[in-house]
C-alpha positions as CSV (number, residue, x, y, z in Angstrom):
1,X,0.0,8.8,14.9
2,X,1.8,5.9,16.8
3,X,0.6,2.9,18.2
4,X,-0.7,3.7,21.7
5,X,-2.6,6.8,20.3
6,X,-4.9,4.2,18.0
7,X,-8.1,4.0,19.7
8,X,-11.8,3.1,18.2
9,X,-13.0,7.1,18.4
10,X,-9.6,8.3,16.5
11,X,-11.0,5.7,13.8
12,X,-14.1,7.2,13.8
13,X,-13.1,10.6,13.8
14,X,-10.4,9.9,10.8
15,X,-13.1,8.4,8.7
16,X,-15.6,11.4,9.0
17,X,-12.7,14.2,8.4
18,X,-12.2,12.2,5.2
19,X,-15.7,12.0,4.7
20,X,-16.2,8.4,4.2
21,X,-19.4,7.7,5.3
22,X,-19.3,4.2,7.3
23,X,-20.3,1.3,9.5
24,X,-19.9,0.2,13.3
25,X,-18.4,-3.0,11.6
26,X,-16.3,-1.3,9.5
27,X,-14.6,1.5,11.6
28,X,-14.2,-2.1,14.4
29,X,-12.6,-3.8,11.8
30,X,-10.2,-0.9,10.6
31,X,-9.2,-0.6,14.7
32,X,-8.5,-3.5,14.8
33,X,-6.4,-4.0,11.6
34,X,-3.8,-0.7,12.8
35,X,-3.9,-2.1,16.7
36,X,-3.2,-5.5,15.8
37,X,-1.0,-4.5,12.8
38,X,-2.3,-7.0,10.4
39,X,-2.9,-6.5,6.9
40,X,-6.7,-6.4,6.2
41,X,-8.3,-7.8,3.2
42,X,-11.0,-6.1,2.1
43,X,-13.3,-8.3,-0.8
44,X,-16.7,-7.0,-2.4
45,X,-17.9,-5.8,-6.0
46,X,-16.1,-3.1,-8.1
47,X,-17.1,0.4,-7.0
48,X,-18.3,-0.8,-3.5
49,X,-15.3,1.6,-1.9
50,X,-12.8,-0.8,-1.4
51,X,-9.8,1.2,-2.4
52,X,-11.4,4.2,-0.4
53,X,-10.7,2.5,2.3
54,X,-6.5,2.7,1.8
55,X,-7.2,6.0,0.9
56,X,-9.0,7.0,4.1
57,X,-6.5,4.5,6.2
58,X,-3.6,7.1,5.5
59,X,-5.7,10.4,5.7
60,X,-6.3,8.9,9.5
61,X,-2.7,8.3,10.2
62,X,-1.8,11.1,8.1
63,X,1.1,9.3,6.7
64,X,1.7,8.6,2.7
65,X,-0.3,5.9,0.5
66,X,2.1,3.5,-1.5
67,X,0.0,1.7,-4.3
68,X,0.6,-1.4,-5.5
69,X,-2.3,-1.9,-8.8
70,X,-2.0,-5.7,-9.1
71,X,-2.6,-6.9,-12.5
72,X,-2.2,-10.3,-14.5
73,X,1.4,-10.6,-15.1
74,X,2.9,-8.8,-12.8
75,X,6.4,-10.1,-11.2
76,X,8.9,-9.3,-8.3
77,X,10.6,-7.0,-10.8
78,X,7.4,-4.3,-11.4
79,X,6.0,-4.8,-7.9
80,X,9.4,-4.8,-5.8
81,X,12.9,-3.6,-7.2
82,X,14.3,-3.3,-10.4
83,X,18.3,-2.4,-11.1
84,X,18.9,1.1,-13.0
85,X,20.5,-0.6,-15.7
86,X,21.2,2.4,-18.0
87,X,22.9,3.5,-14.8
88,X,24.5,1.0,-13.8
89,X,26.4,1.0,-17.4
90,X,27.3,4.3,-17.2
91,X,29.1,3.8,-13.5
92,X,31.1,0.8,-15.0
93,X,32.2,2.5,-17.5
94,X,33.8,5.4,-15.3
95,X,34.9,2.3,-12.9
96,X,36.9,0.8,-15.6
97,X,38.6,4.3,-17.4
98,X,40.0,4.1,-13.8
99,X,41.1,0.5,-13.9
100,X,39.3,-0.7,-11.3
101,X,39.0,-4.4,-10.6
102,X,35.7,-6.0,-10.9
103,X,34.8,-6.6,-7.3
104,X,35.5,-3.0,-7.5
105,X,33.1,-2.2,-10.1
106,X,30.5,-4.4,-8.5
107,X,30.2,-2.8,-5.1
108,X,29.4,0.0,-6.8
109,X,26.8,-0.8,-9.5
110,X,25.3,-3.4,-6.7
111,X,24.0,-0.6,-4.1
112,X,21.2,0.9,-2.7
113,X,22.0,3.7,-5.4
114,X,21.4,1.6,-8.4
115,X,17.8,0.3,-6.9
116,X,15.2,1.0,-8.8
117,X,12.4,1.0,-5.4
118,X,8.7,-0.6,-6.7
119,X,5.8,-0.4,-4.4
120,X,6.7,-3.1,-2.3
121,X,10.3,-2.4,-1.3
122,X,9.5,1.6,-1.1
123,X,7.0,0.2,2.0
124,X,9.5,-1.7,3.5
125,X,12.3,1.2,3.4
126,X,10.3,4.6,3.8
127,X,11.7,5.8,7.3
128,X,7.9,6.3,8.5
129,X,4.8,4.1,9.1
130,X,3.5,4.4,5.3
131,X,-0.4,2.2,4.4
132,X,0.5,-0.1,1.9
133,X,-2.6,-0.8,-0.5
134,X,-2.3,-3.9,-2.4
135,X,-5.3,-3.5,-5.1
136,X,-6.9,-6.3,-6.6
137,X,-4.9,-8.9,-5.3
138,X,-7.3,-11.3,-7.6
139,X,-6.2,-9.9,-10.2
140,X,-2.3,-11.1,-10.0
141,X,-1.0,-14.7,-11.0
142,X,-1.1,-17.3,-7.8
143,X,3.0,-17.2,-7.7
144,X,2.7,-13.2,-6.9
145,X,0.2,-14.1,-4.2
146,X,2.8,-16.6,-2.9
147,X,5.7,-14.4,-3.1
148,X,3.4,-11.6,-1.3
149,X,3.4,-13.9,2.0
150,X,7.1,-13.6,2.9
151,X,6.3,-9.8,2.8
152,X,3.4,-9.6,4.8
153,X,4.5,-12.2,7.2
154,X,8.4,-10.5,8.1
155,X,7.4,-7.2,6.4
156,X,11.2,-7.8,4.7
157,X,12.5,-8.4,1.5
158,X,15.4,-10.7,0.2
159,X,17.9,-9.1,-2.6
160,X,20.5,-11.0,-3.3
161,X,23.2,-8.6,-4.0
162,X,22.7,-6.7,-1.3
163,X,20.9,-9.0,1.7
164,X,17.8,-8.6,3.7
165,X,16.3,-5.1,4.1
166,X,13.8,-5.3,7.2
167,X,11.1,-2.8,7.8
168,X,11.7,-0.1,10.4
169,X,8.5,1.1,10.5
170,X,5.6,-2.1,9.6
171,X,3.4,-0.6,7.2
172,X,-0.3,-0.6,7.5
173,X,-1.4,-3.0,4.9
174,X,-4.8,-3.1,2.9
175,X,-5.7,-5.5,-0.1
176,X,-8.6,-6.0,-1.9
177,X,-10.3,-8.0,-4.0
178,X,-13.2,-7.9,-6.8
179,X,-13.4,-12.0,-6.2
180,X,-12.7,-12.4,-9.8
181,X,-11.0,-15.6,-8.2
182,X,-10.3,-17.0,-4.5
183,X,-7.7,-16.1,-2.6
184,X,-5.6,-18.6,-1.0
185,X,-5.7,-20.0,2.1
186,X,-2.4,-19.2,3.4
187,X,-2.9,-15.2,2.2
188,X,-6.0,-15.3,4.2
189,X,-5.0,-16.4,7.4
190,X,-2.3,-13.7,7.7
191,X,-5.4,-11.3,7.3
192,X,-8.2,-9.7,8.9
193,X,-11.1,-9.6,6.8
194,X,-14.1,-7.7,5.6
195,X,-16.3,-7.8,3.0
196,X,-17.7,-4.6,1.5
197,X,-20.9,-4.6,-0.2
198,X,-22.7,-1.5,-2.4
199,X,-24.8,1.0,0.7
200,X,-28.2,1.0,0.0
201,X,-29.9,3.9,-1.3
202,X,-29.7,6.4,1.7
203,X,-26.6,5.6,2.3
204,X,-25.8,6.5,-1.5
205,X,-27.7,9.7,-1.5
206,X,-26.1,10.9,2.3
207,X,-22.4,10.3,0.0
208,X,-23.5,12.0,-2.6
209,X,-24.7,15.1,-0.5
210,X,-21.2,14.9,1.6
211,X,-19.4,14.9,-1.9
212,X,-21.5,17.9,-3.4
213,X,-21.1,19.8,-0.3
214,X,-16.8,19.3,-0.1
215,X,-17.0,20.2,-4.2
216,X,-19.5,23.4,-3.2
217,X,-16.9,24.6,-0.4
218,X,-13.8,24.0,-2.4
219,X,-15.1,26.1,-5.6
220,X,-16.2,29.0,-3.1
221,X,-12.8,29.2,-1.6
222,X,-11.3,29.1,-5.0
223,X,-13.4,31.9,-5.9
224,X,-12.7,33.8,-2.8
225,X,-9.4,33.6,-3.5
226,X,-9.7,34.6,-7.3
């Protein structure tokens, strides 16, 4: 789906193939986060549907889902690129059997061959529009959440051997949050925002009818097929 297809009943229509059983609000909000192209931030209790949402978000554009699962901890290295070491090793090895110089050696072991690609940088260089889904952002240190803004601002990233890799495609970008502590500012204001509480109880049993129903068709067509 590209950008001048995205209209308010595609939304609408995406989020009932995929079953997910919705708002006016929400389906506006969602519009307006692919139209706009600006990451949407998504904060609200654990098991209120928040990750769903990413889910659903690629189903519509039928386009991939890259995950990032934020956790306390985690660094530049797990959530963007890592080298392939062991690999790396084993090409400067060969390198130098065949006497070749160092700067040699290094334009080798320092190329997009040798990249390890994490969450982040496989958003950035997939040759598509991907949905990026950033999961409980709250639950990552304050430095991640500030390294996360030269992302989502330039959708690029900065390696230092190589130089800056630019998005060709800007990724549709979800986070969300349990509120297990604030966000900042600054992460905010590059965000539209919702905030997703549990449906109430018809809302819970018309999900849980929709679910029972997609499980009842999928085990008869297994068993036509058997």
């Amino acid at each position: 789906m590209i950008h001048g297809e995205i209209t308010p009943e595609l939304v609408r229509q995406g989020l009932q193939r995929a079953r997910y059983l919705t708002t006016p609000r929400v389906e506006t909000v969602l519009y307006l986060a692919l139209v706009l192209e600006k990451p949407l931030l998504i904060e609200g209790p654990a098991g209120a549907g928040k990750t769903e949402i990413g889910k659903v978000m690629a189903a519509t554009l039928k386009t991939d889902l890259v995950r990032l699962q934020c956790y306390e901890g985690l660094d530049e290295a797990k959530a963007l690129y890592e080298w392939n070491y062991q690999k790396q090793l084993l090409r400067v090895q060969a390198d130098r059997a065949q006497d070749l110089s160092w700067d040699e050696v290094t334009q080798h072991i320092f190329s997009r061959e040798y990249l390890l690609e994490r969450p982040l940088l496989r958003a950035v260089t997939t040759g598509h529009k991907v949905v990026l889904l950033i999961d409980e952002v709250d639950k990552a240190d304050e430095e991640f959440e500030a390294f996360l803004l030269e992302v989502l601002s330039e959708f690029q990233v900065s390696i230092p051997e190589i130089g800056t890799i630019r998005a060709q495609h800007r990724p549709a970008v979800v986070l969300t949050s349990n509120r297990a502590r604030e966000i900042s500012e600054a992460l905010k204001r590059r965000c539209l925002y919702l905030y997703l509480d549990f449906p109430g109880l018809d809302i819970e049993r018309e999900i849980i009818r929709r679910r029972f129903r997609s499980w009842a068709s999928a085990c008869a067509t297994r068993s036509r097929a058997s």
